[in-house]
Steps between C-alpha positions, in 0.01 A plus 500: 500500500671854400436738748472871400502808720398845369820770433282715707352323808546640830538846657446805359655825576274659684478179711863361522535893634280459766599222620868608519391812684306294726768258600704812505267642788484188659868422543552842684324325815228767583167475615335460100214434324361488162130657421348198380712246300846587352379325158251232438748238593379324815854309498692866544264620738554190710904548443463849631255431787811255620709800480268655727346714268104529529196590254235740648195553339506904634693708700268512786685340760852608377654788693868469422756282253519461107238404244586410182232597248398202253606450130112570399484851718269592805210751484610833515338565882721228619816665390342824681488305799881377499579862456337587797559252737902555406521141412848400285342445114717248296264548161533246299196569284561389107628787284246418241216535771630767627496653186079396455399686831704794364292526223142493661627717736596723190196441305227524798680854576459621138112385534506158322287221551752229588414173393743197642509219284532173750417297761267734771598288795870431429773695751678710162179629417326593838840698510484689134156602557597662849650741344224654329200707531124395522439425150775175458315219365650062502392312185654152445390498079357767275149342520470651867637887376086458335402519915663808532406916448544673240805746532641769305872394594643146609810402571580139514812306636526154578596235784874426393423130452153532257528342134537751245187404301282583809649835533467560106086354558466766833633799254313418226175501672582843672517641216148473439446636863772826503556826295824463611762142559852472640627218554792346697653201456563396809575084442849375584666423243599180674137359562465529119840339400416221762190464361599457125758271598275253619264513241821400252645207763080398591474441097814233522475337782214151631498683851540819638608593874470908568668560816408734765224623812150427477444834575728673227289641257739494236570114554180444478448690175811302341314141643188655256661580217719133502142346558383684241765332242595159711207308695763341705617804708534478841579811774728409776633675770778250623668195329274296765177539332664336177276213411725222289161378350528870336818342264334207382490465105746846539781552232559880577415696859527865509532717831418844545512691773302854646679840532514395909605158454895507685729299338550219777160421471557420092788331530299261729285441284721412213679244718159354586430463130864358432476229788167433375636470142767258612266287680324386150 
């Protein structure tokens, strides 16, 4: 059985950032926390809680110490709050999200109706749409922009791990609702290169692994679009959920692996594959 992993698999740069700065923070032996997780890796949360670093879900009960802000950004009230309470902020907040609660900041403050392209109860997005006034709207395709009001300017930007085609379907139905459309393109250029990638390997292979959390949204949007091509994909989050009965009748496996997938946890899994490959 050939075993193929993707060129691109793994973390991204916004991630393997975070996660550096985290360990960073960590290592310096302070009283720290991260505001919810570093990066939808329960396997690097769990690495850092041994190194005695803690997730809150708020900063209620936090008085003194460091937070470290997570890859997909807080609300903008909870950075307030740091502020005030003096707390030490490690921000480790993607660049490229950073960058999409700029621009509805921008946009609500030049009296656009901002309309976020994504998921409406995912961490990235609560955050973007913090940072704008009272007329930001969520829509997860074009077919729900029809739900929404009629405006004579709308800006629209985009969860950094959305397909392109869904942002091209959300702009193309606000332009029957606006006089006026800018656009952002917010999407990480990563989540898109991932996401071609396995397309290409999910069109070659008998089986398909994509690596990564449960709750990583951009995992689970590579798991969809190797479905999509290969019935016989599975998403894993460790090399112990690998089912042999999976490589039965398999000539070629491919692997892929989400933007917060750490590298120990693929190499795992390509040694489970191997040992199971041997085995035959």
């Amino acid at each position: 059985m050939k075993i193929i992993l993707a060129k691109r698999a793994g973390f991204c740069f916004g991630v393997k950032r975070a996660t550096q700065m985290a360990f960073e923070a960590a290592a310096m032996d302070k009283k720290t926390y991260t505001l919810g997780p570093i990066i939808h890796s329960p396997q690097v949360v769990n690495k850092l809680e041994e190194m005695g670093v803690k997730v809150l879900e708020n900063l209620e009960t936090m008085e003194c110490g460091t937070i470290i802000i997570r890859s997909h950004g807080v609300a903008a009230g909870e950075i307030d709050e740091a502020v005030q309470k003096q707390l030490e902020i490690v921000d480790a907040t993607c660049p490229f999200v950073k960058k999409a609660q700029e621009h509805v900041k921008s946009l609500s403050e030049s009296g656009y109706g901002v309309v976020v392209v994504g998921d409406a109860d995912h961490p990235e997005v609560q955050g973007i749409v913090s940072y704008g006034g009272d007329k930001v709207f969520v829509v997860g395709s074009g077919e729900e922009v029809k739900k929404l009001p009629k405006m004579n300017k709308i800006g629209v930007v985009a969860q950094t791990t959305q397909s392109f085609e869904n942002l091209k379907n959300v702009v193309s139905e606000c332009l029957q609702r606006g006089g006026e459309i800018r656009v952002f393109n917010t999407i990480c250029d990563a989540t898109a290169v991932r996401q071609e990638e396995a397309k290409e390997l999910a069109c070659q292979v008998d089986c398909m692994l994509v690596v990564g959390g449960f709750n990583s949204a951009n995992t689970r949007r590579l798991a969809e679009v190797c479905a999509e091509l290969q019935s016989r994909t599975h998403h894993i989050e460790t090399a112990a959920e690998i089912d042999p009965s999976w490589f039965v009748g398999v000539e070629r496996v491919g692997v892929t692996a989400g933007a917060s997938t750490p590298k120990w946890i693929i190499d795992e899994v390509m040694a489970r594959i191997e040992e199971l490959n041997k085995s035959d």
